[in-house]
N, C-alpha and C positions, 0 to 999 in steps of 0.2 A: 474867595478871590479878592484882592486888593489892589489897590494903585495909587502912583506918586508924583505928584507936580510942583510949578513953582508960584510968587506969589504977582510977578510983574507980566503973563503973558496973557495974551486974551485968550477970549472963549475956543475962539478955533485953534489956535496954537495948543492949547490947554488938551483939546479931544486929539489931536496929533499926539501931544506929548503921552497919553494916555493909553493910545495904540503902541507907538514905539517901545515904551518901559514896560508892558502886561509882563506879569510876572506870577508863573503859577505855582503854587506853594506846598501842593500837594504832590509834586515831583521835586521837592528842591532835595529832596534825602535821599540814598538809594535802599534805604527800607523803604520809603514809599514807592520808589519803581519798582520793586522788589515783589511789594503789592500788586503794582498795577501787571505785571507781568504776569504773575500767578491768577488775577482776574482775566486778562485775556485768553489765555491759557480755556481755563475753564467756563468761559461764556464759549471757545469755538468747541470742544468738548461737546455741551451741553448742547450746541446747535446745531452741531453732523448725528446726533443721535449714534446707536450700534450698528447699523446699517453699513455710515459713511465710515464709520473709523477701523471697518472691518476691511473697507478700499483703500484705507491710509494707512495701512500696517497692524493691524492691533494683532497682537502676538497669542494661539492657543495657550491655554495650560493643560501642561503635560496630565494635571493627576482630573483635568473637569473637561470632560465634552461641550460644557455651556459655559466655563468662564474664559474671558479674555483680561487682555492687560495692553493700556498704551503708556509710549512714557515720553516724557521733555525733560529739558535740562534747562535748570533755571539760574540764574548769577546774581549773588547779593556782595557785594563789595569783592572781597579774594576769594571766594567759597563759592563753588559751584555743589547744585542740590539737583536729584532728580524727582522729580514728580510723577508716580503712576498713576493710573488709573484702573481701579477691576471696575468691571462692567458683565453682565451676561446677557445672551440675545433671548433668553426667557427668566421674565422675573416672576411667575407662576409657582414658585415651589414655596413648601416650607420649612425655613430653617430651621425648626424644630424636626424635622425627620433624623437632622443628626447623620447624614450621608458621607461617604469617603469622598464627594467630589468638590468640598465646599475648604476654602481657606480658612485658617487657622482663627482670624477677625470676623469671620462668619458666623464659627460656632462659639467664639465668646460673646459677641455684642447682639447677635441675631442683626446683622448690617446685608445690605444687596450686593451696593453698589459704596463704594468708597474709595479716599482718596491716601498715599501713602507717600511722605515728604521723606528724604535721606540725604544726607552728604554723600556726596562720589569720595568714600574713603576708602581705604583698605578694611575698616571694620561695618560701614554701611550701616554705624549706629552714633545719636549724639552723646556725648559722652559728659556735656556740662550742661547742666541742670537752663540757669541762662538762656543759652540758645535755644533748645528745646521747645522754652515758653514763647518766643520768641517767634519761632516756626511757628505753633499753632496759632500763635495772636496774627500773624500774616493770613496765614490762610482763612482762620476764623474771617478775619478783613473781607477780606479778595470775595468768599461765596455768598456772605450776609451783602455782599456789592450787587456780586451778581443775583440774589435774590434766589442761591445753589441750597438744598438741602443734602448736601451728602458730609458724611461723617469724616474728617482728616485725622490719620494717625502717624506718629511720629516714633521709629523706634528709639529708646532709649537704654540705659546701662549696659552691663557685656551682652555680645551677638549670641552668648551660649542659653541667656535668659529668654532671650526671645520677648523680653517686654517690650509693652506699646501706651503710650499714651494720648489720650485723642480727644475732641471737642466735636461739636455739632450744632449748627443752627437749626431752633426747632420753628420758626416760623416766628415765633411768639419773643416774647421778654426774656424766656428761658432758653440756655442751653445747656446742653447734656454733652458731660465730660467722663471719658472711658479711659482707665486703668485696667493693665492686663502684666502680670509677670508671671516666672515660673519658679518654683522651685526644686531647683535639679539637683545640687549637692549638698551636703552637711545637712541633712535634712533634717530639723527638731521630729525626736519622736513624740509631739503634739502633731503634728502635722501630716503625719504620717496619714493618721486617720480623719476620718470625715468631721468627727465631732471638731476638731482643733481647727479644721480648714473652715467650719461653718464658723466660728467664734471668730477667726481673724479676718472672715468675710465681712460679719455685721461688724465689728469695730473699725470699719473703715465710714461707716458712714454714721456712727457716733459722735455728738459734739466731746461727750468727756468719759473719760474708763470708765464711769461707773454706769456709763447710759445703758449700752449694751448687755446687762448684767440686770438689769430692773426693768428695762423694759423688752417686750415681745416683739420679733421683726419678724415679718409676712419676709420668706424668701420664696422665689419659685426655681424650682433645682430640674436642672436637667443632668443624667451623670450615665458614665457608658463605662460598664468594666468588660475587659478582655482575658480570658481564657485562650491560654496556647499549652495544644498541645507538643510533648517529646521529639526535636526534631527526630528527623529519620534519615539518618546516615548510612548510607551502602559500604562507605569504606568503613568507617570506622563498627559496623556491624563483622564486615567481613574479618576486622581485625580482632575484636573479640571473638569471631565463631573461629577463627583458625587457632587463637591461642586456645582453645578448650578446645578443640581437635588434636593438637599438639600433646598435650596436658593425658586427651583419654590415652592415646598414642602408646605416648611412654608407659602408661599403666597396663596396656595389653601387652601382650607376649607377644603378637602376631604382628603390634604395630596397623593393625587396623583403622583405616579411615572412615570417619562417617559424612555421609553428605551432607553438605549444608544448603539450609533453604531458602531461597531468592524468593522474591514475591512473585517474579514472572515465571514461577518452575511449569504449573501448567499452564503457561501461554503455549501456543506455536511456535512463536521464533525461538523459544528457550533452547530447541535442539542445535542451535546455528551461536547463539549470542546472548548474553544476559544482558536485557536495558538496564541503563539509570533508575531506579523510582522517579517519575517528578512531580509527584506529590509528597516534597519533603513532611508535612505537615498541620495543622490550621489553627487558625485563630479564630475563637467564638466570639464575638465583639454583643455583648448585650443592653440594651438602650430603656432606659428609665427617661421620661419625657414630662416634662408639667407636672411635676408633686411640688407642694404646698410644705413645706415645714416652717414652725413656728418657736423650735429650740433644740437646746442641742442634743436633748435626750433621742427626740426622734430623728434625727441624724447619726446617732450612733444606731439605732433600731435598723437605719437605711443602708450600714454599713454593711449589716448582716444577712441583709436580704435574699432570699432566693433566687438563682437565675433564670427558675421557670416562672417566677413573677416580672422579669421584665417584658416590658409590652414588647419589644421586636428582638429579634435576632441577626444576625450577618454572620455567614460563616465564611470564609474566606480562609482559602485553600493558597499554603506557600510553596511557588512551583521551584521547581527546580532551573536555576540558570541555563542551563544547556539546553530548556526544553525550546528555547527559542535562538539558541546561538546557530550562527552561521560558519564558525570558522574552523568546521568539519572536521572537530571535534569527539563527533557523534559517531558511534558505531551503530551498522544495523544493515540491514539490507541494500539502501541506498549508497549508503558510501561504498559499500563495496561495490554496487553496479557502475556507480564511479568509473574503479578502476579498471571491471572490466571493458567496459566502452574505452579505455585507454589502452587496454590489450588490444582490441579491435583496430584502433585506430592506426597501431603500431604493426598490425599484420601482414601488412600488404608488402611486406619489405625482404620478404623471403619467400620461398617457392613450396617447402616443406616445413613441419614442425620441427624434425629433427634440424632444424639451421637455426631454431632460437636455443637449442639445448648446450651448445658449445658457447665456450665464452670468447672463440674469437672471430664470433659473430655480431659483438654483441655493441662493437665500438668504443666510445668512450668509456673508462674508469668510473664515470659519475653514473653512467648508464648499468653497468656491471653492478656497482653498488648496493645500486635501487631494485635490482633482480636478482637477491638472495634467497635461492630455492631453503625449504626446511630441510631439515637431515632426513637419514634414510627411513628413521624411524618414525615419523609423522607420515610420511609417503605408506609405508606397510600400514600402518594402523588406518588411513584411508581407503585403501586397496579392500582392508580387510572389511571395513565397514560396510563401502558399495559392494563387494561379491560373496563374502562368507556367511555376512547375515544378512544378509538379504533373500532367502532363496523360497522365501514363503512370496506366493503370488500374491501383487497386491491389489488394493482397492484402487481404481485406475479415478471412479468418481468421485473420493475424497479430497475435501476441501476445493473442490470444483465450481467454478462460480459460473455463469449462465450466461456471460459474452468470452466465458476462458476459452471455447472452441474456435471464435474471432483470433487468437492470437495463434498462428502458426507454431507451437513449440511441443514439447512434449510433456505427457499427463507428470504432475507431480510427484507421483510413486515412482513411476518408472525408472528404469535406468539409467537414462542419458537425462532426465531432469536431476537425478540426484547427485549425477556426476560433474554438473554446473554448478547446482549448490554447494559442493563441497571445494568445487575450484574457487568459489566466490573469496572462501574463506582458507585456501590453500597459499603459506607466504603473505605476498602480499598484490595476490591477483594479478601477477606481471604476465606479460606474455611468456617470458622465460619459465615460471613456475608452473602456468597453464601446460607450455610444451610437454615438459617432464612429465605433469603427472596424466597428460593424456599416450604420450608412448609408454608410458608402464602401461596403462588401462588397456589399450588396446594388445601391449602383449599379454594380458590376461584373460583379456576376450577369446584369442586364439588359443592357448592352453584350453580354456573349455568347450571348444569348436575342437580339437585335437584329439581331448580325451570325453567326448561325446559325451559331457555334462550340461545338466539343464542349466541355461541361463538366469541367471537369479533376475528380480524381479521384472522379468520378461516374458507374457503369454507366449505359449506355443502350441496354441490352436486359433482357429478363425479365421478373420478376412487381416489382412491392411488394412489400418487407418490412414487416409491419407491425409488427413488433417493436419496431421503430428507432421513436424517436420521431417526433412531426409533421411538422418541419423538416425532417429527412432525404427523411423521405417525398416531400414536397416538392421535393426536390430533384433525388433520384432520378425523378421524375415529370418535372420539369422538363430532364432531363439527354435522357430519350427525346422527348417532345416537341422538344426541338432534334433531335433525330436523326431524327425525321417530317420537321419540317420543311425539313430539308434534302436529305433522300429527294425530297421532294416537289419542292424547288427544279429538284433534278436533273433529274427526268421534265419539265417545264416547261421547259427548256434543251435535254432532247435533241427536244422538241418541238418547239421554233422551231428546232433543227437542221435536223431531217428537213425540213421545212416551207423554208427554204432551198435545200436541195436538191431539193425537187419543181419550185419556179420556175425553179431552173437549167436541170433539165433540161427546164421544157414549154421555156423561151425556144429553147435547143439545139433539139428536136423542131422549132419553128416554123420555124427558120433553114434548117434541111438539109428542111424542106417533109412533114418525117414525121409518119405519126399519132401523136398525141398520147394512145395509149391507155396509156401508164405513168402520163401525170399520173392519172387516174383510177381507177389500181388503188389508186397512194400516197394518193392520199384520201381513200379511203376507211379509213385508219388513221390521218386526219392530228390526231386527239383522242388519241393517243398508248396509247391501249387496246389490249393485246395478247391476241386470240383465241386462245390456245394455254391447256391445262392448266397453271396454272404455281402453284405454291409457294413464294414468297419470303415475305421477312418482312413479317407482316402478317396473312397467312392460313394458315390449319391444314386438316389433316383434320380427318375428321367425331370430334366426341368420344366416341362411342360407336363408333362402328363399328372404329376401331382396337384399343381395347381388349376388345371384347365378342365381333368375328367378325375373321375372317382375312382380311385385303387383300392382294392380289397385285397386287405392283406394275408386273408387267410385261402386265396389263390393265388398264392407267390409260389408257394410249395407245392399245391394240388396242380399246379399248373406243370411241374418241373415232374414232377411221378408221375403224371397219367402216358400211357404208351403212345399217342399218338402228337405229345407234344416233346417224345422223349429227346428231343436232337436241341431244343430248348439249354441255351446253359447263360446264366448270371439273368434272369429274368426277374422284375420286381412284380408281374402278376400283369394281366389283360388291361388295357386302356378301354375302359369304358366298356360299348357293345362295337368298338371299331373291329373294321374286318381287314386282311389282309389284299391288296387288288390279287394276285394271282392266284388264291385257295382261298377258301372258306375261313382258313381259320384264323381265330381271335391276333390280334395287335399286340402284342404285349410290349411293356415299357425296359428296356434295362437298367439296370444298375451302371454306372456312369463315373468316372472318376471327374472329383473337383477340377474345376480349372485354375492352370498354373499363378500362384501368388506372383504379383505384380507390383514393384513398389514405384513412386509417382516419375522418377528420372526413365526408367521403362516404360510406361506408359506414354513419357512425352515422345520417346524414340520412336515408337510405336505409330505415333501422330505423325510427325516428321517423315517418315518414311512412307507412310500413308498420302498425303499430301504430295509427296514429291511425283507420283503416280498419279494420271487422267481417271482411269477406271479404279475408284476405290474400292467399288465391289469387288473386285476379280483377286485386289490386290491384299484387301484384307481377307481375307480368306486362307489367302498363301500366307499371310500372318498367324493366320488361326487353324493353318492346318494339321497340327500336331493334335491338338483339343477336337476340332473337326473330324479329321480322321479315328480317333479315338471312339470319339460318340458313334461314328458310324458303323466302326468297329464292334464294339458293344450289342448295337443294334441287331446287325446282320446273325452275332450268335444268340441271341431271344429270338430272334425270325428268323430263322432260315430259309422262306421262303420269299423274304422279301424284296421288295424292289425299292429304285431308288425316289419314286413316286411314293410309298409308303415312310419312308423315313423322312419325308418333307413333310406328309403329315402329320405327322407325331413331333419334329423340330420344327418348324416353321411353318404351321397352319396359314400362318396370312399369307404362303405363295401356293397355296393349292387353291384354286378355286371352284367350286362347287355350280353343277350345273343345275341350279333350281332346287333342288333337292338337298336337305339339312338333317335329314335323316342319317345315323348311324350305323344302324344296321341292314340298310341294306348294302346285297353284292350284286353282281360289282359293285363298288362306289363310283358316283358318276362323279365325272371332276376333271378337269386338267390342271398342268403345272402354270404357273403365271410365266410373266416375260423375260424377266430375269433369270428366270432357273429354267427354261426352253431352251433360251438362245444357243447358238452353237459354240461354241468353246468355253463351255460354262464349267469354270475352276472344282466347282462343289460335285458335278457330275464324275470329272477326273479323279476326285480325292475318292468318291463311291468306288469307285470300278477301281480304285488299286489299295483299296483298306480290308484286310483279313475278316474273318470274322473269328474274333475272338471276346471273348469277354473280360469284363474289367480287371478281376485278377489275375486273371493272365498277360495283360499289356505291360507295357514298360511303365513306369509312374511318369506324369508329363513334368515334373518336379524334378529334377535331380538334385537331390541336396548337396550332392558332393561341388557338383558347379557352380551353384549361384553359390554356397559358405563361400568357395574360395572368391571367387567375387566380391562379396560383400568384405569379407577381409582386407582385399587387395583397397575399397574403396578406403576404408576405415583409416590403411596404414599409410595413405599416398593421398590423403584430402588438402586441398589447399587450405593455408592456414586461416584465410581472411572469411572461405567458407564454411569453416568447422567454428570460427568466433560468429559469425553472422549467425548460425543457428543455437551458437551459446548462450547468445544477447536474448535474442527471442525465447528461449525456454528460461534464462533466468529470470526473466521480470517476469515470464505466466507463472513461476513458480515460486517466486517472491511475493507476487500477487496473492494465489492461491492460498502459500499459508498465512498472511494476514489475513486474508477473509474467513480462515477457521475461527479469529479471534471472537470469545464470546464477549460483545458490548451491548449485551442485553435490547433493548429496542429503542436506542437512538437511530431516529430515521435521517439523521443527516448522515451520520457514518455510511448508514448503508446509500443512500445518493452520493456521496462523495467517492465508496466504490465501484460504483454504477459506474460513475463518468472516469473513476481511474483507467477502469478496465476501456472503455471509450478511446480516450488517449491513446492507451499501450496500443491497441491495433490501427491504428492509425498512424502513429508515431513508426513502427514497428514493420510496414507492410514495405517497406523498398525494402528491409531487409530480407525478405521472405519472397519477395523477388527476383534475388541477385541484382539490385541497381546501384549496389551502392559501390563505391569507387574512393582510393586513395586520396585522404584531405579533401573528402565531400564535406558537403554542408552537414548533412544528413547525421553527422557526429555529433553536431552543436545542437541538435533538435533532441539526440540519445542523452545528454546532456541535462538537458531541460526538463526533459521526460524523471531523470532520476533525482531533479526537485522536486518536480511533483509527487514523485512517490516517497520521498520525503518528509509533506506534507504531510501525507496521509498515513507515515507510518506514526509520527509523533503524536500525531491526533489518537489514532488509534491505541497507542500508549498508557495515550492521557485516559482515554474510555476505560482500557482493561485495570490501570491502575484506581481510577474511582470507582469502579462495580466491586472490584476487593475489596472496599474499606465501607463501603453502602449497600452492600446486597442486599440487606435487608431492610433496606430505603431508599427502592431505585428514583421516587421522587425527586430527592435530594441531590443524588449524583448525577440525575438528566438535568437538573435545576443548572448545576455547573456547567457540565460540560457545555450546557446551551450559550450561557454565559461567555465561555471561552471560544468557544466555538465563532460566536457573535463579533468577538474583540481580534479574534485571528484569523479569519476570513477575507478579509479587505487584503493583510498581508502577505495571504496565500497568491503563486503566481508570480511574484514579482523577482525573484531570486531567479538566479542562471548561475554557471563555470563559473562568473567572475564579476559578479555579483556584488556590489559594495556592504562592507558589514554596517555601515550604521545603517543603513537602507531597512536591514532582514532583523536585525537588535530592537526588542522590543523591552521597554523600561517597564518593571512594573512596582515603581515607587510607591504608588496607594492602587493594589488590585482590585481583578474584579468582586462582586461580592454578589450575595445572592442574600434578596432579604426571604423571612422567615416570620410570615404572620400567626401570631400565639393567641 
């Protein structure tokens, strides 16, 4: 600091003058403001700590969890410079690990935290030597001011080098100056190899050529080689296996094709779609850390070194682009359920299927377009798929997951599931493509209701499931009704059998002049009615007597032969030691036809009409008096003695009630009727006193298969369209579901929680459909929407699992080691995608991936 006066004023004039002229000298240049900038700078830096500079902007790095970066723009005469700053909020590691998450300056200099000077140019490097030194002599300045030990580097020559030159104040007298280039082209082959790289290492810090050469330099090496493997190309796989298909082709005679094999051949979905691989590949990255070499012999030694001598490993797995794009791209389940939630949504717009199958239904041109049904012959080979081979009964709990009965739709095997999966992938899932290929279906349905063929994959035996959606229901209903009716054919056939052979033989009897008393015994069976105890399908025991008292079944028959039980007919054998009130003798239980199959739209009617009536008793009754009258029917001919106080015993014990006495055999039984079945105009007493007494194979079947098939036809062919999509939606996603969770991904327990909570979602998401609430431009679209991200989510995951158990099976260590990994990294961005969804949002960069270390 200096100052300038004159020689005539006084003292105080003098300290005036002294004030007014101060002149500071260490700003008279703008290289020293230039300094002083870049000090203040980094004294406010150093005194928000990483905390504060995290609430002032400080910017993540894409490729490090833990580094940040802040930056200023500094002015030295016409040049403007930016000044960064890395920094991390944990300076705990060491840089000797050699990690993917550390900067370039990191793993040269082994540096934390440092500072990195550039011109705001187009090249973002200095390009004259000059300046450069120039740079760092400023900043050298500016941190040894502030009393800053952080390292400044400066890039220097072409941006493709990636050189840096830098300085450091070490506290002391000494500072430490860093040199960093690369050499990428024209490369000497010296250089190539390690011995020539160590040589041109230590002749940098030689005072003269020959130093390096006579004397021994201590280096500490740390060095990382990378092994990659063949990428893996689908396409270009597919294009070499076709041309060698081609190739065998022409060499047969027959023109014979051979199949080619995909990596997902035995996945699941392989029957519906062949993924991506996206696991194109990996890179083994292996790490030599702190060795000592002292020449260059053992540097070429180090060249040769074995990779199972490196102390660590990183494998890292090169995914496939797609495996995280969003611009639906991707085929698979999801995209198609897409579409059909846009067939649904488009449903409500017509009254029948057949009005989306004409095209002058269909509106605009653009709309037409986008609804081009396949030709006939993708339609047949469909057709043929769902019915011709299908006819082996399937396994209804295959691939069944354990909230899949949460979801309203029907079992995977079955018929109407596999007739959604095929529509998934029918065109291009339009409503229009939907329509077609469901009025073929259903006129195919009818041809095997017509000519009384079994329904391919549809039981035709049992109860109803009501679980299953409507159409199932349907179907299954439909599949035993064929099977009545061809029960029934048969007995009709061996009827006019028998019935031929009675004429044969009267003709015979006439000829040889004999009596003709066989024709007379045969006709009297020629209504094909069999008087024997018999139990086929169709008729049951008594419901109660089986499970409430002991039948023995070897007086089912002794019971029907002995003479005093002879008038006995369709009896399953004595209930217990129960007696008859009006005779002595034994109770016996009959034989009982099933009650009529009931699918769940039945049953609500059923309700409804029940309900709309004060006395439900009376009234359900007159519901169930076909079934009712039947059983009592039955009853009367095993008893012929009985009353209608005895067939309440035997059906409805809890309205008899017993006077004290719980004894069985004795007679009378003491007892009266309760209050219900006393009363007077009591429906059940009316059905008693006007029900025949016949037995079960003698009744009418309470089933008529001919009525309900046409029925269920009539519903199949006349469904609202918006309600035949509502149960589409639902069984496709249980059945989307279903065959991903066949996928084998060995025992990652996060797969299996993430289809834990899939299946969650789906019935949740999925239950107004199963309803009937949902409604034209509901919201309820945009939720189906969301839902078919999510399953998106978890098919690509699932992908990722099936594609790494192939390539590690026999190191599931390793492939759970990833997927965890990945799993970890795409987690957070699970969820967040919708319909409309922004892609950089759902675009995940994976500039330096994840990696998985590998302790040896």
């Amino acid at each position: 600091m200096t100052s300038t006066s004159k020689a005539n004023l006084t003292e105080d004039d003098e300290e005036e003058e002294e004030i007014e002229h101060f002149d500071d000298f260490t700003l008279a240049s703008s290289w020293e403001r230039f300094i002083s900038e870049i000090e203040a700078t980094c004294r406010q830096w150093s005194a928000d700590g990483p905390k504060n500079l995290l609430e002032k902007g400080a910017v993540h790095l894409d490729y490090s969890n833990k580094m940040y970066r802040i930056k200023s723009e500094l002015k030295d005469a016409t040049k403007i410079y930016s000044m960064e700053y890395y920094f991390g909020i944990d300076n705990n590691g060491n840089i000797s690990d050699w990690n993917c998450t550390l900067h370039d300056l990191q793993l040269c200099f082994g540096v934390k935290e440092f500072l990195v000077i550039s011109p705001q140019s187009a090249s973002g490097v200095v390009l004259d030597a000059p300046e450069s030194s120039k740079l760092l002599s400023s900043v050298a300045i500016a941190l040894s001011n502030c009393s800053c030990l952080w390292p400044a580097f400066v890039p220097v020559h072409d941006p493709s080098r990636k050189a840096f030159i830098g300085i450091q104040n070490m506290g002391t007298i000494f500072t430490r100056r860093f040199e960093a280039d690369r050499i990428g082209s024209q490369v000497p082959v010296k250089f190539m190899h390690l011995e020539g790289l160590y040589e041109l290492f230590v002749s940098k810090f030689a005072y003269w050529t020959s130093d390096h050469l006579t004397h021994l330099f201590k280096v500490y090496l740390m060095m990382k080689l990378t092994y990659r493997t063949l990428p893996n190309d689908d396409e270009n796989d597919g294009i070499q296996d076709a041309d060698a298909e081609n190739a065998e082709s022409e060499k047969m005679p027959d023109g014979g094709n051979h199949n080619r094999k995909h990596w997902d051949d035995d996945c699941p979905w392989s029957e519906w779609y062949s993924a991506e691989d996206p696991v194109k590949g990996f890179d083994l990255v292996t790490t030599w850390s702190e060795k000592v070499i002292e020449s260059s012999l053992e540097m070429a030694e180090m060249e040769n070194a074995s990779p199972h001598e490196a102390e660590k490993w990183i494998l890292t797995p090169n995914l496939s682009p797609n495996l995280d794009s969003s611009k639906g791209d991707r085929i698979g389940f999801a995209s198609q359920l897409q579409l059909l939630v846009s067939a649904l949504d488009m449903s409500f717009e017509a009254q029948f299927m057949e009005d989306f199958v004409s095209d002058e239904n269909l509106g605009s041109d653009n709309l037409k377009s986008s609804m081009v049904i396949p030709p006939p012959t993708v339609l047949d080979r469909v057709l043929k798929d769902l019915l011709l081979e299908g006819r082996q009964f399937p396994d209804f709990a295959k691939g069944k997951h354990k909230r899949s009965q949460a979801i309203k739709g029907a079992p995977l095997e079955s018929l109407f599931a596999q007739f959604c999966l095929h529509s998934l992938w029918f065109g291009n899932c339009s409503i229009r493509a939907i329509a077609v290929l469901w009025v073929e279906f259903v006129r195919e349905i009818r041809w095997y209701w017509e000519e009384s063929q079994p329904l391919p994959k549809m039981p035709a035996h049992g109860s109803i499931d009501l679980a299953t959606c409507l159409i199932n229901q349907k179907l299954q209903m439909l599949a035993i009704c064929i099977e009545k009716k061809r029960e029934l054919n048969e007995e009709f056939q061996d009827c006019l059998g028998s019935n031929d052979d009675v004429f044969a033989h009267m003709e015979e009897d006439i000829e040889v002049g004999e009596e003709s008393t066989s024709f007379l015994t045969q006709s009297q069976d020629f209504d094909g009615k069999r008087d024997s105890p018999l139990i086929l399908e169709g008729f049951n025991e008594s419901r109660t007597s089986i499970s409430k008292f002991s039948t023995n079944s070897q007086d089912v028959y002794s019971a029907d032969k002995s003479t005093s039980d002879s008038k006995r007919r369709g009896s399953a054998g004595p209930v217990g030691s129960m007696k008859l009130l009006n005779s002595c003798q034994s109770l016996h239980a009959p034989f009982t036809q099933n009650a009529p199959l009931m699918t769940e739209d039945m049953h609500e009617e059923r309700l409804r009409a029940v309900e709309a009536f004060g006395d439900s008793f009376n009234f359900s009754a007159q519901l169930e008096r076909e079934t009712l009258s039947s059983d009592m029917s039955a009853f009367k001919a095993a008893n012929s003695d009985a009353a209608f106080e005895d067939f309440i015993r035997w059906h409805s014990p809890g309205d008899w009630e017993n006077d004290g006495s719980e004894a069985n055999d004795e007679w009378p039984p003491r007892g009266k009727l309760s209050q219900r079945m006393s009363g007077p105009g009591n429906s059940w007493r009316k059905i008693w006193n006007d029900a025949p007494s016949l037995p079960a194979y003698e009744q009418k079947p309470l089933l008529d298969p001919n009525r309900e098939g046409e029925k269920i036809l009539h519903y199949l062919e006349t469904v609202r369209p918006h309600q035949l999509l509502e149960q589409m939606v639902c069984t496709a996603f249980r059945a989307s579901a279903d065959t991903l969770h066949q996928t084998n991904f060995g025992s990652l327990k996060q797969m299996t929680t993430k289809m834990d909570q899939l299946y969650h979602t789906m019935a949740s998401t999925l239950r107004p459909l199963q309803a009937n609430l949902l409604s034209g431009n509901s919201e309820k679209i945009g939720d189906l929407k969301r839902l078919c991200v999510a399953l998106e989510h978890v098919e690509k995951l699932l992908t990722l699992a099936a594609s790494l158990r192939h390539k590690f099976i026999q190191a599931p260590r390793v492939y759970e080691a990833i997927f965890s990994d990945y799993y970890d990294f795409y987690l957070p961005n699970m969820g967040k995608g919708s319909a409309d969804v922004d892609i950089q949002k759902c675009t995940i960069a994976w500039e330096n991936p994840f990696h998985v270390w590998l302790d040896l």
